[in-house]
C-alpha positions as a Markdown table, in Angstrom:
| # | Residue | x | y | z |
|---|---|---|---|---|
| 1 | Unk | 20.3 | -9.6 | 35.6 |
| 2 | Unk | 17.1 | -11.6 | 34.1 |
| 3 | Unk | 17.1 | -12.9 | 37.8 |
| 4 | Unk | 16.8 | -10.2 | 39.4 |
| 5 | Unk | 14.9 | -8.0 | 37.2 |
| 6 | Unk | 12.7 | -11.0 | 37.7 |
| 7 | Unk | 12.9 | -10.7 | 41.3 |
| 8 | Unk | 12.0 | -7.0 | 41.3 |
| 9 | Unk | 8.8 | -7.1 | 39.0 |
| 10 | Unk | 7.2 | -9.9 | 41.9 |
| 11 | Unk | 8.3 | -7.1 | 44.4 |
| 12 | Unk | 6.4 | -4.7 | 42.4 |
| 13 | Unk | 3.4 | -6.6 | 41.7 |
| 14 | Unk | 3.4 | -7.8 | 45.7 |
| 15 | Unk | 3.3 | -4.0 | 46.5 |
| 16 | Unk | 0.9 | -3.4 | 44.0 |
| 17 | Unk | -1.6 | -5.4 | 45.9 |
| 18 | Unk | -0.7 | -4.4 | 49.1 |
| 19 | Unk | -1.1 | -0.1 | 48.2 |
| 20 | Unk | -4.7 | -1.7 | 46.7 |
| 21 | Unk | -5.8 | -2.5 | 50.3 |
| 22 | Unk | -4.9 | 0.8 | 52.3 |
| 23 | Unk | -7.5 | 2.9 | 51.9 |
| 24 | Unk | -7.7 | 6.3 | 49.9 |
| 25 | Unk | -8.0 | 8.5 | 53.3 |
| 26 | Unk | -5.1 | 6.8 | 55.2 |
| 27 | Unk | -3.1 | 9.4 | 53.6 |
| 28 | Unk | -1.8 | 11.0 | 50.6 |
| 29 | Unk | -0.4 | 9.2 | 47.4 |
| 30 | Unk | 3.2 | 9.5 | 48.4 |
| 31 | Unk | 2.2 | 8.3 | 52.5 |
| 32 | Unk | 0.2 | 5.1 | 51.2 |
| 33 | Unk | 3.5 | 4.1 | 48.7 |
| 34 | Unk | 5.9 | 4.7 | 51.9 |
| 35 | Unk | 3.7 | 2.8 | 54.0 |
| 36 | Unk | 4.1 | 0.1 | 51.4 |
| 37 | Unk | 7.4 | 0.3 | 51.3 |
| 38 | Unk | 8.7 | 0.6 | 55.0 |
| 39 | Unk | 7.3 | -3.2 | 55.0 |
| 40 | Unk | 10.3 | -4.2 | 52.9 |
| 41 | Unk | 12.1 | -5.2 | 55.1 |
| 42 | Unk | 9.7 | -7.7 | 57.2 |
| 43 | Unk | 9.1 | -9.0 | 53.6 |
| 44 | Unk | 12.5 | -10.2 | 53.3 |
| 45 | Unk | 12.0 | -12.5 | 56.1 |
| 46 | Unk | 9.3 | -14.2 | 54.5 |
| 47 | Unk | 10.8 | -13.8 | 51.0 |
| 48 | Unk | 14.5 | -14.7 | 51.4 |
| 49 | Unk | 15.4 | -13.9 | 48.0 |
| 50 | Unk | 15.1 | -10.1 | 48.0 |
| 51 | Unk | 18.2 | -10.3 | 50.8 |
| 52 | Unk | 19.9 | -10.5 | 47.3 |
| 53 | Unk | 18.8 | -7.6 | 45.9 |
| 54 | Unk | 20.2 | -4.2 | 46.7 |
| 55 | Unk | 17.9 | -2.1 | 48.9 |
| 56 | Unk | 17.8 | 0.9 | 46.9 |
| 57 | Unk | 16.4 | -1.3 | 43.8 |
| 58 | Unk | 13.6 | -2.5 | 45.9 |
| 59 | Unk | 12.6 | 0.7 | 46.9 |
| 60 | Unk | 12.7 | 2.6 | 43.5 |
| 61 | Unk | 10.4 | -0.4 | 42.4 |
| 62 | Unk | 7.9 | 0.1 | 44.8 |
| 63 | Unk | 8.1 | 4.0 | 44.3 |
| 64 | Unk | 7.1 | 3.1 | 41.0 |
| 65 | Unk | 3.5 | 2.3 | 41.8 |
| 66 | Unk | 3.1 | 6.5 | 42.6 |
| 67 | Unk | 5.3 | 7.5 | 39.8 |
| 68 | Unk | 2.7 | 5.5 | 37.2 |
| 69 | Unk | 0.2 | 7.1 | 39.1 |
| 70 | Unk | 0.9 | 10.5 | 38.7 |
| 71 | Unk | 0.9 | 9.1 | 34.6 |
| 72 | Unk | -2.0 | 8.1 | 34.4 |
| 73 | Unk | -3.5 | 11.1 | 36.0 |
| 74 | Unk | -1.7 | 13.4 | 33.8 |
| 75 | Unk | -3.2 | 11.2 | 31.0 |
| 76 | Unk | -7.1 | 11.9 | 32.6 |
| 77 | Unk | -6.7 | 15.5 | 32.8 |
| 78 | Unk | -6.1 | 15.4 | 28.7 |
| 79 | Unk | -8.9 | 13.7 | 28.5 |
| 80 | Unk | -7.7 | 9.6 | 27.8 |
| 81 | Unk | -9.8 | 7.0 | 28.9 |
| 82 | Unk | -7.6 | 5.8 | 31.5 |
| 83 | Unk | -8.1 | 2.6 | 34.1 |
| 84 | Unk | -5.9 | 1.4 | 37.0 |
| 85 | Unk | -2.7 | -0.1 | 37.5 |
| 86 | Unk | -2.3 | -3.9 | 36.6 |
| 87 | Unk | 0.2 | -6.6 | 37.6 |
| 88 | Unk | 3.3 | -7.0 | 35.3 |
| 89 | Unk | 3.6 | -9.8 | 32.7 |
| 90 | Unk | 7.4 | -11.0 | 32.6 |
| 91 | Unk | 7.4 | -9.3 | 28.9 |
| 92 | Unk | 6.3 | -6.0 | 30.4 |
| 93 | Unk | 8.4 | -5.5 | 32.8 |
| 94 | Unk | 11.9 | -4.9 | 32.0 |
| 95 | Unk | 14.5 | -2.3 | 34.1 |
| 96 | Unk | 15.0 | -1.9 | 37.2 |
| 97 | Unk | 17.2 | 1.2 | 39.0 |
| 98 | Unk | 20.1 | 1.5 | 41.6 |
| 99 | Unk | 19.9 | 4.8 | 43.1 |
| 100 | Unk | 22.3 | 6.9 | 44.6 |
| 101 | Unk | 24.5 | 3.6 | 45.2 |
| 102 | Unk | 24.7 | -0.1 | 45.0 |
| 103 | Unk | 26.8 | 1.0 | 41.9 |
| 104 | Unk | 30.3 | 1.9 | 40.3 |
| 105 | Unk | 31.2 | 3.1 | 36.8 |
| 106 | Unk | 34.9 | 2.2 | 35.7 |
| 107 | Unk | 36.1 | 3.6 | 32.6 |
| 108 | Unk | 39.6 | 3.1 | 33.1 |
| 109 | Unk | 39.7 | -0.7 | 32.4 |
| 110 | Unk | 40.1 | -1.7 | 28.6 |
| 111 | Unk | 40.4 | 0.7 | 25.7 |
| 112 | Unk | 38.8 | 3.6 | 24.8 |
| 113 | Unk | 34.9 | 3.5 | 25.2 |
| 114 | Unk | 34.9 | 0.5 | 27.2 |
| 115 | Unk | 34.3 | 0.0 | 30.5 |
| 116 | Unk | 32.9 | -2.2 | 33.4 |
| 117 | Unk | 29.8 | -1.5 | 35.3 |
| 118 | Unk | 29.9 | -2.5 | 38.6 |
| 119 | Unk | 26.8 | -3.8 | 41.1 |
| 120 | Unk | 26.6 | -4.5 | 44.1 |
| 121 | Unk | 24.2 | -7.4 | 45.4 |
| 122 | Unk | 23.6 | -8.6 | 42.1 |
| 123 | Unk | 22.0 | -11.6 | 42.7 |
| 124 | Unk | 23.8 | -11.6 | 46.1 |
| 125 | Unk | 27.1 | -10.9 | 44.7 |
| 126 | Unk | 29.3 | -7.4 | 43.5 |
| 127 | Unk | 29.5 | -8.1 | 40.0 |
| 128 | Unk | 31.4 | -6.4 | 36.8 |
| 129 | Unk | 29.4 | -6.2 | 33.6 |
| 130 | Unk | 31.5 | -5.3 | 30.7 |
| 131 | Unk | 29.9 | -2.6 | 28.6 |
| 132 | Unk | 30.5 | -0.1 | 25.5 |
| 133 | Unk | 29.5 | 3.6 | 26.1 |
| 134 | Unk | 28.3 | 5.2 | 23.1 |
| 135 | Unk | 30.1 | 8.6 | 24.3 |
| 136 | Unk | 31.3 | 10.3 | 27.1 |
| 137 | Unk | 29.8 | 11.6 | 29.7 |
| 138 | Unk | 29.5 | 15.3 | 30.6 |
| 139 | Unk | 30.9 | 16.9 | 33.2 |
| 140 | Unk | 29.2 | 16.2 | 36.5 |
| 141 | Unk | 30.4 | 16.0 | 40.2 |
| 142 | Unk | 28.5 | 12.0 | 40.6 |
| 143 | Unk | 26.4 | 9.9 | 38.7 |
| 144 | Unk | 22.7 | 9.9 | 40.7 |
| 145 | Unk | 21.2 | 6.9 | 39.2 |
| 146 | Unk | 21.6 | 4.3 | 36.7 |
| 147 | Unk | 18.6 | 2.2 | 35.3 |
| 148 | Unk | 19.0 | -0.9 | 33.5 |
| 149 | Unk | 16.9 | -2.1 | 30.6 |
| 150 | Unk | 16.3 | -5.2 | 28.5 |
| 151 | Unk | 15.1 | -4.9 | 24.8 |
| 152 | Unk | 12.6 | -7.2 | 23.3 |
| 153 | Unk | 15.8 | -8.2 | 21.8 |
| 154 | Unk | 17.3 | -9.3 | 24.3 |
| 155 | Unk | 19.8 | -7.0 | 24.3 |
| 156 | Unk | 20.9 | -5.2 | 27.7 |
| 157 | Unk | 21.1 | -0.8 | 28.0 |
| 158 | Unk | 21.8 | 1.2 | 30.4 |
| 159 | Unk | 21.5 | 4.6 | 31.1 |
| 160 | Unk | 23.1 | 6.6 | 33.5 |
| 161 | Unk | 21.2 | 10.2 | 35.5 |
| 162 | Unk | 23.8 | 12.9 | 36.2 |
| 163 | Unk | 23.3 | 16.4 | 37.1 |
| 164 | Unk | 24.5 | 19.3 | 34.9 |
| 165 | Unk | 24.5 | 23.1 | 35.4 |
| 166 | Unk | 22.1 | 24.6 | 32.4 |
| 167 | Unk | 23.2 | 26.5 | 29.6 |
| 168 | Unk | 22.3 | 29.9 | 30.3 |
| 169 | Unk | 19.8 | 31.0 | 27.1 |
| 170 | Unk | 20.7 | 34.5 | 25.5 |
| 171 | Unk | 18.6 | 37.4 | 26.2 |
| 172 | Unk | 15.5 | 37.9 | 23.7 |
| 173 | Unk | 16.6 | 41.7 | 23.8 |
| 174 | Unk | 20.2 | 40.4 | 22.1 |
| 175 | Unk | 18.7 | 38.0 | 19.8 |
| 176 | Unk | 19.3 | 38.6 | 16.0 |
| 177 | Unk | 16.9 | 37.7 | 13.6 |
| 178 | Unk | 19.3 | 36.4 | 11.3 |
| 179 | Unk | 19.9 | 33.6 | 14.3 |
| 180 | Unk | 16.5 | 32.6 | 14.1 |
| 181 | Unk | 15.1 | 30.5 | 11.8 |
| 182 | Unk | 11.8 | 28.2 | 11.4 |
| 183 | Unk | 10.7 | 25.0 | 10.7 |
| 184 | Unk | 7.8 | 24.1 | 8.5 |
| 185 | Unk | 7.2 | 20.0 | 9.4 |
| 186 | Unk | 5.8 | 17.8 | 6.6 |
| 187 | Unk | 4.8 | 14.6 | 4.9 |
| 188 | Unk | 6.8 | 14.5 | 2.0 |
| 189 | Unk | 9.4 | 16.3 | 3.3 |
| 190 | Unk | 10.6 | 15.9 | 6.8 |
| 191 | Unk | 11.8 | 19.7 | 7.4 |
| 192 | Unk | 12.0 | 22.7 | 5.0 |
| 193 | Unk | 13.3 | 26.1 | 6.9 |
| 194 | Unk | 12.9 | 29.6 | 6.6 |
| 195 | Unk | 16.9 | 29.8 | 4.9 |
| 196 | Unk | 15.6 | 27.7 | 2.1 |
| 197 | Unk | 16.9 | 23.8 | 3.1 |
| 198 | Unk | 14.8 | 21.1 | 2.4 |
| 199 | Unk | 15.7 | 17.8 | 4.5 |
| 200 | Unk | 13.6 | 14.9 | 3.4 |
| 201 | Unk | 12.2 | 11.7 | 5.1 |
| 202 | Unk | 14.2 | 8.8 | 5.7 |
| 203 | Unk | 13.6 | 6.2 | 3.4 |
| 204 | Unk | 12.8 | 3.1 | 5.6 |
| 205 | Unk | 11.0 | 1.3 | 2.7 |
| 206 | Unk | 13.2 | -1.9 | 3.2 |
| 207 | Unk | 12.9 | -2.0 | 6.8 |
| 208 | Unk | 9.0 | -1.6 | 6.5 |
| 209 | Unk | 9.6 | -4.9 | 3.6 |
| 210 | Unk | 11.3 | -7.0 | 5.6 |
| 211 | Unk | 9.0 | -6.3 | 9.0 |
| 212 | Unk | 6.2 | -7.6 | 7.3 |
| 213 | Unk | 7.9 | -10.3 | 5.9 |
| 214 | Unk | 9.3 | -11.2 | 9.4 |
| 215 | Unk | 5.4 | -10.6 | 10.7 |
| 216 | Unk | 4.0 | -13.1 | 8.6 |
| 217 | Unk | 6.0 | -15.3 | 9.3 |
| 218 | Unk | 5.5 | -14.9 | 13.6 |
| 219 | Unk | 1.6 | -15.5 | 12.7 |
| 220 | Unk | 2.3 | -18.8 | 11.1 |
| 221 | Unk | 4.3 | -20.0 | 14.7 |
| 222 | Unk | 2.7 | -21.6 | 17.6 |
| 223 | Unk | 2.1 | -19.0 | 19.5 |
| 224 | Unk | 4.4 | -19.3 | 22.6 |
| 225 | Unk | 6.4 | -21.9 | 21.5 |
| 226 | Unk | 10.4 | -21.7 | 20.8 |
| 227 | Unk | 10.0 | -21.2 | 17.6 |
| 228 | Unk | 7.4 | -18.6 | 18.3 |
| 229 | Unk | 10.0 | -16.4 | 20.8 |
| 230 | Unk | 12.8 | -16.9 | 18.2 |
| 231 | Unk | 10.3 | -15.3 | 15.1 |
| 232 | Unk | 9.6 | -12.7 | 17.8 |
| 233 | Unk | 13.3 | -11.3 | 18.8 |
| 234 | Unk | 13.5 | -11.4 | 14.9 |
| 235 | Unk | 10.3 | -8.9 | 14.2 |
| 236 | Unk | 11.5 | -6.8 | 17.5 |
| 237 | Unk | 15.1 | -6.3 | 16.1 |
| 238 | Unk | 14.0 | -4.8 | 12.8 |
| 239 | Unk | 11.4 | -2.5 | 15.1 |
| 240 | Unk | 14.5 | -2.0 | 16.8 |
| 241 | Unk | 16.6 | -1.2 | 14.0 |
| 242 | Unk | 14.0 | 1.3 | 12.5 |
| 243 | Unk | 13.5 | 3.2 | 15.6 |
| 244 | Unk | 16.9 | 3.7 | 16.3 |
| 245 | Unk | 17.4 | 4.8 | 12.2 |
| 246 | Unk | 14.6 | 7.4 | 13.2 |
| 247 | Unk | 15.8 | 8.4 | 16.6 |
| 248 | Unk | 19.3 | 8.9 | 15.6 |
| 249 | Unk | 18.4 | 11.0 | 12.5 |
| 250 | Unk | 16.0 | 13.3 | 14.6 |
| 251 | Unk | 18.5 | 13.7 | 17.4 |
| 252 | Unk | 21.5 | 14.8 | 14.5 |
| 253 | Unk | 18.4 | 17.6 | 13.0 |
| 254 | Unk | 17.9 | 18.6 | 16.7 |
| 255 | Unk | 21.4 | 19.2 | 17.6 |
| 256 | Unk | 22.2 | 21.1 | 14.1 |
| 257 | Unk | 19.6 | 23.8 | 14.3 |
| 258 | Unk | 19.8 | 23.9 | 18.5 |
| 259 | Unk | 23.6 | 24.9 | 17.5 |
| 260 | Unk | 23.5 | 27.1 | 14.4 |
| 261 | Unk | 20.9 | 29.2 | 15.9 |
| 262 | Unk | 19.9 | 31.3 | 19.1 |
| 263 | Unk | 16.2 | 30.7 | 18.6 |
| 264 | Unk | 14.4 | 27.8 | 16.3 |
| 265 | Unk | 10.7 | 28.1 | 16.3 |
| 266 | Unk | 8.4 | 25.3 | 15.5 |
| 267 | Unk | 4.8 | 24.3 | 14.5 |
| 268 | Unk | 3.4 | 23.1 | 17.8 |
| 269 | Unk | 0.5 | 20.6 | 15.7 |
| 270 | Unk | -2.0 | 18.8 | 17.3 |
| 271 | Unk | -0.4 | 15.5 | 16.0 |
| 272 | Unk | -3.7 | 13.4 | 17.7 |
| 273 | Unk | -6.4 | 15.1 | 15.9 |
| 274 | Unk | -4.3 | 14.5 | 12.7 |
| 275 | Unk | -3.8 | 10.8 | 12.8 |
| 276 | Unk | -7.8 | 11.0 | 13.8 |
| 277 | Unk | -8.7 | 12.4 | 10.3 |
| 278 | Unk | -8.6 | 11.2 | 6.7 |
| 279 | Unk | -5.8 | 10.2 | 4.9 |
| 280 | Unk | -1.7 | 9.4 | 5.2 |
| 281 | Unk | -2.5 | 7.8 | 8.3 |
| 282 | Unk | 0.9 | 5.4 | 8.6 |
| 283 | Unk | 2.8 | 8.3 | 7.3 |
| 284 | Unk | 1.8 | 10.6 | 9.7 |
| 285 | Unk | 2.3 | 8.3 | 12.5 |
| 286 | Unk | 5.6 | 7.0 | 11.2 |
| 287 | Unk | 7.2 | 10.6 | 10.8 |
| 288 | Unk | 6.9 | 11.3 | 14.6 |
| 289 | Unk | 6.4 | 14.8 | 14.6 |
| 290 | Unk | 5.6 | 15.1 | 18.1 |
| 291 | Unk | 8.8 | 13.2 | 19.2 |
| 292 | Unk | 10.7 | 15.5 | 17.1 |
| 293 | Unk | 9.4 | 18.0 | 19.1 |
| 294 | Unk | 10.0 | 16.8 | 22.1 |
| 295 | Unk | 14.0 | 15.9 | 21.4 |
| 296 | Unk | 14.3 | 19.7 | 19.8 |
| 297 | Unk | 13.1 | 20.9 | 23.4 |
| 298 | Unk | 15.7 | 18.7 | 24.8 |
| 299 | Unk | 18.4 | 20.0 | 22.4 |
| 300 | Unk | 17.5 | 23.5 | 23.2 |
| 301 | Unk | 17.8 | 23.2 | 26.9 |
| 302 | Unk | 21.2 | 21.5 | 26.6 |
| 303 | Unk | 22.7 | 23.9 | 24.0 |
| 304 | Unk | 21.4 | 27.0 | 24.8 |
| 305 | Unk | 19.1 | 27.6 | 22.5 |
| 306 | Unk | 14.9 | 29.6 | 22.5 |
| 307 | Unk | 12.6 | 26.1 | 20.9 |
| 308 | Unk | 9.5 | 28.1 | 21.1 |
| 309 | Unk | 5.8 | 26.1 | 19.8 |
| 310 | Unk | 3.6 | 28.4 | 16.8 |
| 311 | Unk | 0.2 | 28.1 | 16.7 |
| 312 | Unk | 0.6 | 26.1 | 13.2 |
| 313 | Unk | -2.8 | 27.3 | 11.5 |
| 314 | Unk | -3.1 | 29.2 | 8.9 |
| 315 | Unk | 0.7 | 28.5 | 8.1 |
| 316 | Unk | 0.6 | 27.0 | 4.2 |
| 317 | Unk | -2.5 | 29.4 | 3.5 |
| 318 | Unk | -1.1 | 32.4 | 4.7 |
| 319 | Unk | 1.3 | 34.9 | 1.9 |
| 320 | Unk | 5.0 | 35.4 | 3.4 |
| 321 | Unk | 4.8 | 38.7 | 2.0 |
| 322 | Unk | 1.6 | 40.2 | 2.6 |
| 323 | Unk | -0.6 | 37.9 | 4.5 |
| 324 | Unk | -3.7 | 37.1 | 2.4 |
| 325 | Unk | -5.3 | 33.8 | 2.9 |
| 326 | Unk | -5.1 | 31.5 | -0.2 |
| 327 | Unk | -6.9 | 28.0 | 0.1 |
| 328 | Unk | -5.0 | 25.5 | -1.8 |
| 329 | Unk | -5.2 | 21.3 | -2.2 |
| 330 | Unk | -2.6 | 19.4 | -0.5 |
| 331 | Unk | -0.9 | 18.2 | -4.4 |
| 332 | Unk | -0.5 | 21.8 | -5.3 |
| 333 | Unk | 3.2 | 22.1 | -4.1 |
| 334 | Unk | 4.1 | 26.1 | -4.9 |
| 335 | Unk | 2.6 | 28.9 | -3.7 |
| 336 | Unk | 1.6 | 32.0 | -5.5 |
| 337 | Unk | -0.4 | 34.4 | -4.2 |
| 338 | Unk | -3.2 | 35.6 | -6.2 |
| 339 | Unk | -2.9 | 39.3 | -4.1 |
| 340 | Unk | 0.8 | 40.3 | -4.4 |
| 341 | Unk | 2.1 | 37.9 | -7.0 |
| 342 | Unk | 5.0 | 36.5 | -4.2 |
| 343 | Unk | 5.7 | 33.0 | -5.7 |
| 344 | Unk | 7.7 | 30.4 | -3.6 |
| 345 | Unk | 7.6 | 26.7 | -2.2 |
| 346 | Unk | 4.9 | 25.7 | -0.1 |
| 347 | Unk | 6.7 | 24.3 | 2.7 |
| 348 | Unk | 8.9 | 27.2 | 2.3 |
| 349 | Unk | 6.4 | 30.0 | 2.5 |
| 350 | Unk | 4.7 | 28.0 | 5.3 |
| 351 | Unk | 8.2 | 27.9 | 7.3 |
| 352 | Unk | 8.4 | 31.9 | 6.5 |
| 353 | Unk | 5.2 | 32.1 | 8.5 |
| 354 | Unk | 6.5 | 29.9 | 11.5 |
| 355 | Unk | 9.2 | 32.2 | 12.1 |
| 356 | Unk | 7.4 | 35.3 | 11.6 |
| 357 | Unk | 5.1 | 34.4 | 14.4 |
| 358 | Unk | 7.8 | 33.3 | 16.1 |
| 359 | Unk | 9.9 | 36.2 | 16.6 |
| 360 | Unk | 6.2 | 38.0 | 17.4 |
| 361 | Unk | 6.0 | 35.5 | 20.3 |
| 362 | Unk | 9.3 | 35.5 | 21.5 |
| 363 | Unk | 9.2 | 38.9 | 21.5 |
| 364 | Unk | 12.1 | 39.3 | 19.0 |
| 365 | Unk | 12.2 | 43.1 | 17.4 |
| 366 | Unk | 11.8 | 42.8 | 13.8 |
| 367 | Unk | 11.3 | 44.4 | 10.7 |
| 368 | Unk | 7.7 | 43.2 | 8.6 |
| 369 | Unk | 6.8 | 44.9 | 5.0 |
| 370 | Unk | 3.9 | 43.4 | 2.9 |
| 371 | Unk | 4.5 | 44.5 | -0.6 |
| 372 | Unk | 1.2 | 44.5 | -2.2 |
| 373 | Unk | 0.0 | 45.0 | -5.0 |
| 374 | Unk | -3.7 | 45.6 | -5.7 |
| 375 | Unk | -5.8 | 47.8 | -8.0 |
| 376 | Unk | -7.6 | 51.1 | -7.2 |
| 377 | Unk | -7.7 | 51.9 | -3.4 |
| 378 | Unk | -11.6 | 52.2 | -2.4 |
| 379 | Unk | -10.5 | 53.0 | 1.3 |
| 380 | Unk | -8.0 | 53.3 | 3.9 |
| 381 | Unk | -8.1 | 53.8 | 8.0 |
| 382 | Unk | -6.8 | 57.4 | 7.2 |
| 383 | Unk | -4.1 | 59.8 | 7.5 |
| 384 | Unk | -0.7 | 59.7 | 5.6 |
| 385 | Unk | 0.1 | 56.6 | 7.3 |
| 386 | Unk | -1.8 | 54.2 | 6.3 |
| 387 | Unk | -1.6 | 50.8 | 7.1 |
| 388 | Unk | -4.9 | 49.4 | 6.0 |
| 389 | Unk | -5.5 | 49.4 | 2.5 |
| 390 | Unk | -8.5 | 48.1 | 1.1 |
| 391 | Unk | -8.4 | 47.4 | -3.2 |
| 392 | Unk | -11.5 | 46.8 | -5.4 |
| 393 | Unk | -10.0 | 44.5 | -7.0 |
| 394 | Unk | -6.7 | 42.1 | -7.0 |
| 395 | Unk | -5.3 | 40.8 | -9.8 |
| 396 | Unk | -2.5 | 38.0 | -9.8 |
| 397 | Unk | 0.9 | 39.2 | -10.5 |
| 398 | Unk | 2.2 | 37.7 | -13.6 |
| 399 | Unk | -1.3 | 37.7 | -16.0 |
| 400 | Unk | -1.2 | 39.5 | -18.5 |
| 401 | Unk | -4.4 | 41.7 | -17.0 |
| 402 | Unk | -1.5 | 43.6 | -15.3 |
| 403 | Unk | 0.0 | 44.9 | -18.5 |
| 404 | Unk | -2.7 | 44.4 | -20.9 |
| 405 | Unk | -6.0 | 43.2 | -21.9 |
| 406 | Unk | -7.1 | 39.7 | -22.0 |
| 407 | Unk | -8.8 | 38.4 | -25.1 |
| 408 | Unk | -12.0 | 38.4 | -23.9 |
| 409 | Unk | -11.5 | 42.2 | -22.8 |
| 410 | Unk | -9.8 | 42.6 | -26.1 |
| 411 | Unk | -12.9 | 42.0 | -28.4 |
């Protein structure tokens, strides 16, 4: 498999240079990359080694040059600073993909979540590859496309594209609001919701410990040198490990709230202009909010469920109850509002919030009150039902200037 994943990244890099010399108006993006790749097979007579590779493998590698195209320009247009493609180092390229066929998956052999993967032409021959499947697969008619992967490990993945019917979502018209719930994201702890639960960060201090002992170590090496790639697979198994750690533990969140509720609504932040400003830089980065995201979209899709994005400010300033803005420092962890005395968590007043606006945006009927309680009424927007109440003065709920006097008053 090194072979020919070998074999496939010169392919690419070859067809690289060759889409570099058709020019811009000869055609579209997807014309230049066929014109590329209907030369494949003339290239096997010069380059005998591809008549060892399966055809489809080729092609999806050269196919690649206007898939990482299409990246990039999605990257310009939101705003990166992006450049053009480059040849591939051996280090940075690292799958290649059978499609459609060229392939067999046999779950039969061996016991229970074992199996062999069959390919054709691998390195000229139909080969069996033992491997462990880390679950079943769903129910689908054929298995489109399987693209295999090797870790800075070393270690070999594969992953396998099947087509499934979507879950059909429930109506926003037979939504309850007590299936609804939302998610307040944070530094110190990972999620608190709108029902009250608090699920805290993983703890990966050890990990973090021993990658910088293993990093120190990879700087002291020649670089290059055999003891230099061994230091290496060592640093890139603890990444490994603590990626995994965080991936698995956001999937498990994502597939809890995805199945205990018809609608989970979310802050959508703007996680790039956060790590840009001041302060609890690694820990933002670290927590992955925006990856967390991403998998609960991908939960929601596959289990039915609304994953709908809140404009996130305003959402820790903001009353639960009645909707006065109160500034407060990032160490001052409980809010209490100064206009109707509604005292709660931060996180969970913030997460109160999320779902409110929520439901609003979904379009989700529900029931609002803001319980407030202010001094004498100087104005209103008139009639018996008033909604706009304006106070000359608000006093915090819980002084004593609501049942008595102060001291200074006093004398």
């Amino acid at each position: 498999m090194d072979w020919q994943r070998n074999t496939v990244r010169q392919t690419y890099n070859h067809a690289l240079r060759e889409f570099n010399q058709i020019p811009e108006d000869a055609g579209t993006l997807r014309q230049r990359v066929w014109m590329v790749r209907d030369k494949l097979p003339a290239l096997k007579d010069w380059w005998p080694d591809l008549k060892q590779v399966y055809s489809t493998v080729l092609q999806k590698a050269v196919e690649r040059i206007r898939d990482n195209i299409q990246n990039l320009g999605k990257l310009k247009a939101k705003g990166y600073d992006v450049g053009s493609l480059n040849w591939k180092k051996p280090r940075e390229y690292r799958s290649f993909t059978y499609r459609q066929s060229g392939f067999e998956l046999d779950k039969k052999s061996g016991p229970n979540g074992r199996g062999f993967l069959i390919l054709k032409k691998l390195k000229g021959e139909t080969r069996e590859i033992p491997i462990r499947l880390h679950r079943n697969l769903p129910d689908h008619e054929q298995i489109k496309e399987i693209t295999l992967k090797k870790e800075p490990t070393g270690a070999w993945y594969v992953s396998f594209c099947i087509e499934v019917d979507d879950s059909e979502k429930p109506a926003v018209e037979d939504i309850d609001p007590e299936d609804t719930v939302g998610l307040d994201l944070g530094v110190l702890n990972f999620i608190h919701d709108s029902e009250g639960l608090s699920v805290g960060r993983l703890n990966l201090s050890e990990d973090r410990e021993r990658l910088e002992r293993e990093q120190r170590s990879l700087s002291r090496k020649d670089y290059e040198s055999n003891n230099w790639q061994k230091q290496r697979r060592r640093v890139a198994e603890v990444h490994a490990r603590m990626s995994n750690k965080k991936r698995d533990y956001k999937h498990k969140l994502a597939h809890f709230y995805t199945t205990q509720y018809d609608a989970v609504f979310v802050e959508d932040l703007n996680v790039r202009g956060m790590l840009e400003g001041q302060g609890n830089a690694r820990n933002k980065a670290e927590v992955g909010w925006r990856d967390f995201i991403t998998i609960l979209k991908h939960h929601g899709k596959k289990n039915a469920c609304h994953v709908v994005g809140v404009n996130p400010c305003g959402t820790t300033k903001e009353c639960a109850s009645c909707g006065v803005s109160t500034r407060k420092p990032l160490w001052v962890r409980e809010h209490s509002c100064p206009s109707c005395g509604f005292e709660l968590d931060r996180d969970w007043n913030a997460s109160l919030n999320v779902l409110s606006r929520g439901l609003s945006k979904l379009g989700v009927v529900h029931s609002e009150s803001t319980p407030v309680e202010t001094a004498t009424a100087v104005s209103t927007d008139g009639g018996d039902t008033s909604i706009v109440v304006n106070a000359s003065r608000v006093v915090e709920t819980g002084s004593p200037a609501l049942k008595e006097a102060t001291r200074s008053v006093a004398e």
